[in-house]
C-alpha positions in Angstrom: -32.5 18.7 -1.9 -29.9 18.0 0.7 -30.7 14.8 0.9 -30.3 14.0 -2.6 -26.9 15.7 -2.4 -25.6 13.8 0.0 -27.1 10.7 -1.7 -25.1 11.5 -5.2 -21.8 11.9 -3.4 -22.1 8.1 -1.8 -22.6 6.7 -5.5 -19.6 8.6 -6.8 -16.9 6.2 -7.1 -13.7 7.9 -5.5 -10.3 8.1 -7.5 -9.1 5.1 -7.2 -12.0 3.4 -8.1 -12.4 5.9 -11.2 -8.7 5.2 -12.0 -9.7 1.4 -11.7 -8.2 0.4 -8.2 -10.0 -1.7 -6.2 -9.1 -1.9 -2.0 -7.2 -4.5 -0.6 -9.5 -4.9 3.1 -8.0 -8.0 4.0 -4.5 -9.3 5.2 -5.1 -12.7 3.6 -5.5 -11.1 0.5 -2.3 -9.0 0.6 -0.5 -11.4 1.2 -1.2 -13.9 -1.1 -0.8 -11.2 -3.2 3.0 -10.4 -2.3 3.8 -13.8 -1.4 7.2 -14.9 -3.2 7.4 -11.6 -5.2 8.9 -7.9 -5.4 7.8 -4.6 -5.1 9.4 -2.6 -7.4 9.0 0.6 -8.6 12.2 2.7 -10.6 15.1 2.2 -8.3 13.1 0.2 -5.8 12.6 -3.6 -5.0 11.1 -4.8 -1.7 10.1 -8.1 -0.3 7.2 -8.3 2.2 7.5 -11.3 3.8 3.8 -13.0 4.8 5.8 -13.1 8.4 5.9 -9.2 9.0 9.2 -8.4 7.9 10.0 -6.0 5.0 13.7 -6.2 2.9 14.8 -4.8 -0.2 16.6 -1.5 -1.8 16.1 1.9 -2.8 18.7 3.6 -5.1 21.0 1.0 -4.1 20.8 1.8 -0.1 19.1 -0.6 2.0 15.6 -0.9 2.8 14.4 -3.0 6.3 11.7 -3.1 8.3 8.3 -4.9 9.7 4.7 -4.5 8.9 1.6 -5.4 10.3 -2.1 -5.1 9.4 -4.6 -3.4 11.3 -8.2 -2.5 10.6 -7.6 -3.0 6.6 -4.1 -1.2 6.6 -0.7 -2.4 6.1 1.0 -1.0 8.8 4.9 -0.4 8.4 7.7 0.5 10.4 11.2 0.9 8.4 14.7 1.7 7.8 16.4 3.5 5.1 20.1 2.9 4.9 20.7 4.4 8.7 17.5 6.1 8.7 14.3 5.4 10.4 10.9 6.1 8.5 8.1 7.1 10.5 5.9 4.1 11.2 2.5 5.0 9.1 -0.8 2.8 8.2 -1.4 2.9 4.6 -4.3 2.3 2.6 -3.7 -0.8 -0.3 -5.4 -1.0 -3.8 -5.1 -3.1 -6.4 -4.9 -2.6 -10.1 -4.0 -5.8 -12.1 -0.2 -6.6 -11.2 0.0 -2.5 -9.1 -0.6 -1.9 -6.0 -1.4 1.4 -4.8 0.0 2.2 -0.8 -1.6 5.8 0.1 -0.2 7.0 3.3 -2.0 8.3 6.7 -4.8 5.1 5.9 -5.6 6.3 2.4 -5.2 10.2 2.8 -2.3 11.4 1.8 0.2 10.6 -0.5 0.1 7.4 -2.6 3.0 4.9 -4.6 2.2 2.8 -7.1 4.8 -0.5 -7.2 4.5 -3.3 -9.4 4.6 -7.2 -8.4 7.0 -8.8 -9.9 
C-alpha cells in the first residue's frame, strides 16, 4: 500500500502544472523568451537583458540589478530605488505570454509578469 502511495503522488501534476505552467529548465530558453521585451506586471516593467543585467521600474522608483542562471534558476541580485533586495534563485514557468518567478527555487512566494 505504501508503495502505491508514494507512486500516486509522483503522477500528480503539482500546481503549476494544474494551473497550466510549464518550467522554464534552461537559460537558452529564458532568454529567448525575454529577449527585446518587458516584464510588466501593474506598476512594474523590467528588462532582462540576455547579458545578465536587469533594468526597469516599480511604482515609478527604479529597479537595477544582474541575474544569472544556475541549475535551472534565474538567479537575481537587485536594487530598489536605494534599496538592495536580497539576492534569491527563483524557479521560472511559463504560461502562454506569463511567466511565473517563485522565490527560494520554486518554494515560496511566486509573481506572475507578462511579456510584452
Amino acid at each position: 500500500m505504501k508503495h502505491f502511495v508514494l507512486f500516486a503522488l509522483m503522477l500528480t501534476p503539482s500546481a503549476a502544472l494544474a494551473d497550466g505552467f510549464s518550467p522554464v529548465v534552461e537559460k537558452r530558453e529564458f532568454v529567448k523568451l525575454v529577449s527585446g521585451k518587458a516584464l510588466t506586471r501593474f506598476g512594474i516593467s523590467l528588462n532582462v537583458s540576455p547579458e545578465g543585467a536587469i533594468k526597469g521600474s516599480a511604482f515609478g522608483t527604479p529597479v537595477t540589478g544582474s541575474w544569472r542562471w544556475q541549475g535551472g534558476l534565474f538567479c537575481r541580485d537587485m536594487t530598489y530605488g536605494n534599496t538592495e533586495i536580497a539576492a534569491n534563485c527563483q524557479l521560472v514557468e511559463r504560461k502562454g505570454n506569463t511567466l511565473r518567478f517563485t522565490s527560494d527555487a520554486g518554494k515560496g512566494d511566486s509573481a506572475d509578469l507578462r511579456l510584452k
